[in-house]
C-alpha positions in Angstrom: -47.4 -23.4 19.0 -46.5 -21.5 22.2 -43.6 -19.0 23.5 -42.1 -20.9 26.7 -39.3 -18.5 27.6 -38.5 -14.9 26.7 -34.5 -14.5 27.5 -32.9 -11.1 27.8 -29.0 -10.0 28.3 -27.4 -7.0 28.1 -24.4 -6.7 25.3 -21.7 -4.1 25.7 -20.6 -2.8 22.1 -16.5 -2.9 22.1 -14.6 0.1 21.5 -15.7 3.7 21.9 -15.5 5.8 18.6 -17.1 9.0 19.1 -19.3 11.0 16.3 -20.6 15.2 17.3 -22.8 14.5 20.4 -21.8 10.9 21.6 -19.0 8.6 23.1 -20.1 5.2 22.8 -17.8 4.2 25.1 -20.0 1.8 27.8 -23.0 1.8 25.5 -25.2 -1.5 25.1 -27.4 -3.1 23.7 -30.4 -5.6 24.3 -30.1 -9.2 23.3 -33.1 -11.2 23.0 -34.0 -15.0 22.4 -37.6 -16.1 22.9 -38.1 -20.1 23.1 -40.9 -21.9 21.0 -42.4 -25.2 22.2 -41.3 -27.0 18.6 -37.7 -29.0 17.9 -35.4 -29.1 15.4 -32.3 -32.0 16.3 -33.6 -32.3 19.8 -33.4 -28.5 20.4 -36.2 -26.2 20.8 -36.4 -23.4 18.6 -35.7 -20.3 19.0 -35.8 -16.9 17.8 -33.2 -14.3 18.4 -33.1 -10.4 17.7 -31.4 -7.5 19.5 -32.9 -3.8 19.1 -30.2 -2.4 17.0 -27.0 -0.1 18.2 -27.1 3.4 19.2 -29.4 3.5 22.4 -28.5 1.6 25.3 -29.9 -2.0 26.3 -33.8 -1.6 27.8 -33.3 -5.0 30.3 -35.9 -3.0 32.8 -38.5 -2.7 30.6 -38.5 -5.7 29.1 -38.3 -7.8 32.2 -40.8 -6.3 34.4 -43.4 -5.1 31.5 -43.1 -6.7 27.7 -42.0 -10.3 28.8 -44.7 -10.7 31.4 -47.2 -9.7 29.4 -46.7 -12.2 26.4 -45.8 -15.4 28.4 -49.2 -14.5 30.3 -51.2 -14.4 27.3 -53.3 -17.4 26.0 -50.9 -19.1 23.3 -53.7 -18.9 20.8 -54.0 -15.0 21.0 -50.8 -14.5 19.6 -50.6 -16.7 17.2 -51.6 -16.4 13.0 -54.5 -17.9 11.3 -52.2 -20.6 9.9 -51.0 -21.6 13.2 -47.7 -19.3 13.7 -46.4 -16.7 15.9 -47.6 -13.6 14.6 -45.4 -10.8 15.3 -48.5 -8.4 15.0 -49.8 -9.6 17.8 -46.9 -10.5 20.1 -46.6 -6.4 19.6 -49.5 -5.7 20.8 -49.4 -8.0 24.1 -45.9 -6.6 24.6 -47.8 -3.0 24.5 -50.5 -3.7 26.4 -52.1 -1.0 28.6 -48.6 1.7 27.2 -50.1 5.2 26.7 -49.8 6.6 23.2 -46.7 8.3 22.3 -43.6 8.1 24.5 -41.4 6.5 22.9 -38.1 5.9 22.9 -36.5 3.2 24.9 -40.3 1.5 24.8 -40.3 1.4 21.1 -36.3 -0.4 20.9 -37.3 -2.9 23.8 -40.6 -3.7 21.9 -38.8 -4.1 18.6 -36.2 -7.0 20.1 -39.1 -9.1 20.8 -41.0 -8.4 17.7 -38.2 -9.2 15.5 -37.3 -12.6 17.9 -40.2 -13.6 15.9 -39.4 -13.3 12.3 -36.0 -14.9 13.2 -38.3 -17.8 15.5 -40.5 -18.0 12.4 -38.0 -18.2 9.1 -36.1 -20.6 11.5 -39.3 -23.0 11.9 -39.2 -22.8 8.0 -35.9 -23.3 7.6 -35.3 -20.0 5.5 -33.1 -17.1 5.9 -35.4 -14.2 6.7 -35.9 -12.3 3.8 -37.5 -14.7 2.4 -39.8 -15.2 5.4 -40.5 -11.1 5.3 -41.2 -11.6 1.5 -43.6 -14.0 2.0 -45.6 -12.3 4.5 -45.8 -9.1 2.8 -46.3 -10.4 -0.8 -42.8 -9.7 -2.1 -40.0 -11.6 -3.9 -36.5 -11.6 -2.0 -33.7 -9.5 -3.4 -31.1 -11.4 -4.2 -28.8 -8.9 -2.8 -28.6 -5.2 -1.9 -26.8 -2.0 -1.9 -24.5 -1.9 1.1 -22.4 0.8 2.1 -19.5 1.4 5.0 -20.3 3.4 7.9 -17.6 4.9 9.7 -15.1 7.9 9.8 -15.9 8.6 13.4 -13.0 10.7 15.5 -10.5 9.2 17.5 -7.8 11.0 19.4 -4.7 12.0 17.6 -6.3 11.9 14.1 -4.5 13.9 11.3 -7.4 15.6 9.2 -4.6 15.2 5.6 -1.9 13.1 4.5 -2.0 10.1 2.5 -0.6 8.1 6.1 -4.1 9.1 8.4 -5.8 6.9 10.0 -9.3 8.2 8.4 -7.9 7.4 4.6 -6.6 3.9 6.0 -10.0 3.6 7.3 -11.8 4.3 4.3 -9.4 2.6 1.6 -10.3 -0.9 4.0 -13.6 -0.2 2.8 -13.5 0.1 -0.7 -10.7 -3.1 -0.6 -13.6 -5.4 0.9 -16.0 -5.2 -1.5 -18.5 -1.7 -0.2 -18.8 0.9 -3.0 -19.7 4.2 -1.4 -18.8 5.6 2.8 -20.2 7.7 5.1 -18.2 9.9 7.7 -18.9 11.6 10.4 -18.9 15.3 11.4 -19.8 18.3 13.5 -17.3 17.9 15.9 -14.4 20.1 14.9 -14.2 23.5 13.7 -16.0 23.7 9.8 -12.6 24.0 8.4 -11.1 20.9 9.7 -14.1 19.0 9.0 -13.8 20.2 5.2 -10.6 19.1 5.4 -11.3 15.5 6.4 -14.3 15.4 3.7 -11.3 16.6 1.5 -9.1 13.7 2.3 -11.9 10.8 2.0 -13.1 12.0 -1.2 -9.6 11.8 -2.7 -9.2 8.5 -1.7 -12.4 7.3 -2.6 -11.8 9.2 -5.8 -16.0 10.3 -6.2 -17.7 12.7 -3.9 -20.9 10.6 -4.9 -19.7 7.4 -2.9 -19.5 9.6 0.3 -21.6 10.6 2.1 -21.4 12.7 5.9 -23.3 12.6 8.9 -23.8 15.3 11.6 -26.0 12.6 13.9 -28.1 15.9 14.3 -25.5 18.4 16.1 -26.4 21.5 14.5 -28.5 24.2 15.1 -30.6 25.6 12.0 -27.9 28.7 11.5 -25.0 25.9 11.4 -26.8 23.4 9.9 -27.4 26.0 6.7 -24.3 26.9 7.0 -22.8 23.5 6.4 -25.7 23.0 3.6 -23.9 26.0 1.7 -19.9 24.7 2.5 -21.2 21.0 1.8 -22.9 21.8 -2.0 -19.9 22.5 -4.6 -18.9 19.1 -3.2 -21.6 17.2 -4.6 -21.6 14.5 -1.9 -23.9 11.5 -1.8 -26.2 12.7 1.4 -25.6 14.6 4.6 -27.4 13.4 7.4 -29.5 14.5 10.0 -28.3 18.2 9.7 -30.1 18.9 13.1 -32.4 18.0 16.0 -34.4 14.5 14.5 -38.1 16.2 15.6 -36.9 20.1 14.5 -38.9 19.1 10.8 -38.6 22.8 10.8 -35.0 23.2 10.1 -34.8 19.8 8.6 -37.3 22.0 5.6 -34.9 24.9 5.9 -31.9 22.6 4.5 -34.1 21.0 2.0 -35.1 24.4 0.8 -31.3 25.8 0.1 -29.2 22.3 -0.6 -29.8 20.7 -4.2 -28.1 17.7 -2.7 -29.9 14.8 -1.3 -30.5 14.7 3.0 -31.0 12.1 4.8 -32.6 11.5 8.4 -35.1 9.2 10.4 -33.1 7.0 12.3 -34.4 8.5 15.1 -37.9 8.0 14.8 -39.3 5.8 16.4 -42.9 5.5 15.6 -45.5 6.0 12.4 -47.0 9.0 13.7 -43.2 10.5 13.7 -42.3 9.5 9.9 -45.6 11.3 8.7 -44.8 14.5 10.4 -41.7 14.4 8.8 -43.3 13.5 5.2 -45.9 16.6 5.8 -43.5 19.2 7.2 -39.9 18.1 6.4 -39.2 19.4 3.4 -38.4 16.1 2.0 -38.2 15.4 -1.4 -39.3 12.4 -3.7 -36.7 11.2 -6.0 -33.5 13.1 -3.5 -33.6 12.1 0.1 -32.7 9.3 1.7 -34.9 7.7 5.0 -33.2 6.0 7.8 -35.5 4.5 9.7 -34.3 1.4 11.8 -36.9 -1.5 12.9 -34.7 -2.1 15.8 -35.2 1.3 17.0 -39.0 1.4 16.2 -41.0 -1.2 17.4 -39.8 -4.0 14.7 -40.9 -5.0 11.8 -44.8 -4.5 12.1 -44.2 -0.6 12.3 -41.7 -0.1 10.0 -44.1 -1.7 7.4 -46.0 0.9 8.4 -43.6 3.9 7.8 -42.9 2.5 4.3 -47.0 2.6 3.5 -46.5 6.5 4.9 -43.8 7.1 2.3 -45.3 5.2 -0.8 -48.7 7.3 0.3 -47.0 10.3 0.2 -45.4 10.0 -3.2 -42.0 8.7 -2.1 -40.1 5.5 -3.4 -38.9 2.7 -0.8 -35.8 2.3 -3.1 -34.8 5.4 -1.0 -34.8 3.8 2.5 -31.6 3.0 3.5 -32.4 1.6 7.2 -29.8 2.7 10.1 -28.3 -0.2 12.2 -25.5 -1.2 10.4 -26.0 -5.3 10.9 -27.3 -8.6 9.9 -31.1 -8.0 10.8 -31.7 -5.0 8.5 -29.7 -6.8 5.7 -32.5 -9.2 5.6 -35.3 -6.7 6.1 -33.6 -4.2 3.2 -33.7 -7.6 1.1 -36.8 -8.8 2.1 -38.9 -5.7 1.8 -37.1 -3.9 -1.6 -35.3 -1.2 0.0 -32.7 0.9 -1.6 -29.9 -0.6 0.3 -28.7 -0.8 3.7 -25.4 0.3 6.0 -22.5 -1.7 7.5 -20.7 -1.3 10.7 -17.4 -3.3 9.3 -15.2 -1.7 12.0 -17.2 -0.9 15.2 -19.7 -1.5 17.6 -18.8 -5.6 17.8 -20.4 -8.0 18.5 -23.3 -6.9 16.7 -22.2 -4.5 13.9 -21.2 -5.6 10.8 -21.9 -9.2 8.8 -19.9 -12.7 9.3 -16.8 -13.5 6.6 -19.1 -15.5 5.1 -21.4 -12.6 4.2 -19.3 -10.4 2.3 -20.0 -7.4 0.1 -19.1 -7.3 -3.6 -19.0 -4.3 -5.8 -20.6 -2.5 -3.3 -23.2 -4.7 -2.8 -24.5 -8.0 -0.6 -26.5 -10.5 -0.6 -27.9 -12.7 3.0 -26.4 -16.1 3.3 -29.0 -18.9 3.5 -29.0 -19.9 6.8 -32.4 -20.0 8.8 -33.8 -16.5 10.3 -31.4 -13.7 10.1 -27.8 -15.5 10.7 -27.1 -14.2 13.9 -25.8 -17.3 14.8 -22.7 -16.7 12.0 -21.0 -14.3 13.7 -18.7 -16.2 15.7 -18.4 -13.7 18.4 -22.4 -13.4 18.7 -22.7 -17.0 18.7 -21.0 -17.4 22.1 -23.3 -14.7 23.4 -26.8 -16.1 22.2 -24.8 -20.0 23.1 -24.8 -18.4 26.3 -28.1 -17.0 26.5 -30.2 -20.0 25.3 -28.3 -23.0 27.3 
C-alpha cells in the first residue's frame, strides 16, 4: 500500500452571514483527496477530507511543504503494522522538520491530510468511518448522536421581535427538521438588542435549555462578565467563548461568577493548548462544554490526544461537542463517544451541514453507512471532489 497523489483545491463557502468579529463573506476552505495504489470497480481509492470551516483554505502550505514531504517518504514508513495507512505517521511526515508551537493555519492544513486517511482507510474496508475510528481506538460506534443547529448569525435588516423575523423563521426551520436544541450568535449589537433576540428565540423554541449563544470570543473580560450576569436568570444551555480563545484568564473569571455551563476550544489548535485551558480555565467537570474541532487541529491523531487531557483531568468526553458543523465530525462524535456534535443546516455550503439522506430526528442523528465519512452524499460536494479526483 502506497499514497500516489495528494490533490488539493480551494472551496469557497456560499453566502456571507456574519457573527461579532467576522464576515465570511470570500472565506474558504481546503479540500483534500489523497490517492492509494488499491481499486475498488476499476477506480483507485481514495480518501477525501477538508480542514473544517472557519479559517480560510491553506493551498500554500500544503503544496509546497506537507504534500512533498509524504509522497517523498518510503511507502513502508507510513504505513501500520497490519499493512495500512497510518494516519499517525502520515502526521508526522506531513510535520517534518515544523518548529514546536505555531500553529494555526499549519495545524488545519495538517489535519486535511490526516483525516484523508481515515476516510482512504474506512473506504478500503468498506465502512462508514465511525466505525473505522471505533475500531482503532477500541470503541463501539454510536449508533447516533446528539446534534444541534448552529445558526442565528446577523444579516442586514433583521428585526430583533415579532413573530414575522427572519431569526424565529430561522430557528422554527430547525426544530421542524428534526434538531432539538440552537445556538445563536451575539456580541454584535448593543446588550439590549442582543437580549432582545435571545428573547425572541427562546419563545419560539419554547425552553431556554435548547439554546444556547455564542460570542465567537468578542468581549473583553469587563463585557464578557457583564454578559455572564445579563445571560444567568435566563438559564440558557451554554454561552460560548465569552472572550479571547488563549485569555484562560478571563475565560476563569466567567466560570467563577456564571452557574451556567460555558463553552470554548474551537480555537485551539493543539494539545499543549487544551491543557492550559484544563489547568487555568476555570473549567468545570460535569458543566462545560469543549469545542475542539479535528479539522482545525491537526486531525484525528491530536484530538485523541485532547480527549486523554480531559479524561486525565477529571472531565467526561460526553461534554465535547466538536465545532465544524459537518459530516466529518458526525463520524468522529460517533465514532469516539462524544456528547454530541453541531450542524451548519443553513450556511457555509458546500461543506456545512449533512446530505437529505442524513437527517436528524428528535434532536438527534445517526451516520449513514456509506464507506469513510459520506462526503461523496452531498450532491453539491460530490461535483467538487468529482472534480478533484478525475
Amino acid at each position: 500500500m502506497r499514497i500516489t497523489a495528494i490533490l488539493e483545491r480551494t472551496v469557497t463557502l456560499h453566502g456571507g452571514p456574519a457573527n461579532a468579529v467576522v464576515d465570511f463573506t470570500g472565506h474558504t476552505v481546503s479540500l483534500v483527496a489523497l490517492r492509494a495504489d488499491a481499486a475498488r470497480g476499476g477506480r483507485p481509492v481514495t480518501g477525501v477530507a477538508f480542514d473544517s470551516i472557519g479559517r480560510f483554505a491553506q493551498g500554500g502550505i500544503l503544496r509546497e511543504r506537507m504534500a512533498p514531504r509524504v509522497l517523498a517518504a518510503a511507502p513502508e514508513a507510513l504505513l501500520d503494522a497490519a499493512g495500512r495507512i497510518d494516519p499517525a505517521r502520515v502526521l508526522a511526515c506531513a510535520l517534518a522538520g515544523e518548529k514546536p508551537g505555531g500553529h494555526g493555519d499549519r495545524a488545519a492544513a495538517a489535519a486535511a491530510l490526516e483525516l484523508a486517511c481515515w476516510d482512504l482507510n474506512a473506504k478500503l474496508g468498506d465502512e462508514p468511518a465511525c466505525a473505522t475510528i471505533a475500531r482503532h481506538f477500541g470503541r463501539a460506534p454510536a449508533p447516533a448522536v446528539e446534534v444541534y443547529a448552529a445558526g442565528g448569525y446577523y444579516h442586514p435588516g433583521d428585526d430583533p421581535g415579532g413573530d414575522g423575523d427572519r431569526l424565529r423563521t430561522e430557528m422554527r426551520g430547525y426544530l421542524e427538521a428534526g434538531y432539538g436544541a440552537v445556538k445563536m450568535k451575539i456580541g454584535a449589537a448593543p446588550l439590549a438588542e442582543d437580549l432582545a433576540r435571545i428573547e425572541s428565540v427562546i419563545d419560539e423554541v419554547g425552553d431556554a435549555g435548547r439554546v444556547a449563544v455564542d460570542a465567537n470570543g468578542r468581549f473583553d473580560r469587563a463585557a464578557a462578565t457583564r454578559w455572564a450576569a445579563a445571560l444567568a436568570p435566563l438559564g440558557l444551555r451554554w454561552y460560548e467563548e465569552p472572550g479571547d480563545p488563549l485569555d484562560f484568564e478571563l475565560n476563569r473569571a466567567v466560570t467563577a461568577c456564571y452557574d451556567g455551563a460555558v463553552a470554548t476550544g474551537e480555537n485551539l489548535f493543539s494539545v499543549a493548548d487544551v491543557t492550559n485551558l484544563v489547568r487555568y480555565g476555570g473549567m468545570r467537570p460535569g458543566r462545560d462544554v469543549f469545542q475542539m474541532d479535528a479539522g482545525l487541529s491537526y486531525g484525528l491523531t491530536e484530538y485523541a490526544r485532547m480527549l486523554g487531557v480531559l479524561e486525565g483531568h477529571g472531565f467526561d468526553r460526553r461534554f465535547a461537542f466538536p465545532h465544524g458543523g459537518h459530516l466529518i465530525n458526525l463520524h468522529i462524535a460517533a465514532g469516539l463517544g462524544l456528547g454530541g456534535c453541531e450542524a451548519y443546516p443553513g450556511v457555509f455550503a458546500p461543506l456545512g451541514g449533512y446530505p437529505d439522506c442524513c437527517a436528524p430526528a428528535g434532536g438527534r442523528i445517526a451516520p449513514t453507512d456509506a464507506p469513510g465519512f459520506g462526503l461523496e452524499q452531498k450532491a453539491d460536494l460530490a461535483e467538487l471532489i468529482a472534480e478533484l479526483t478525475a
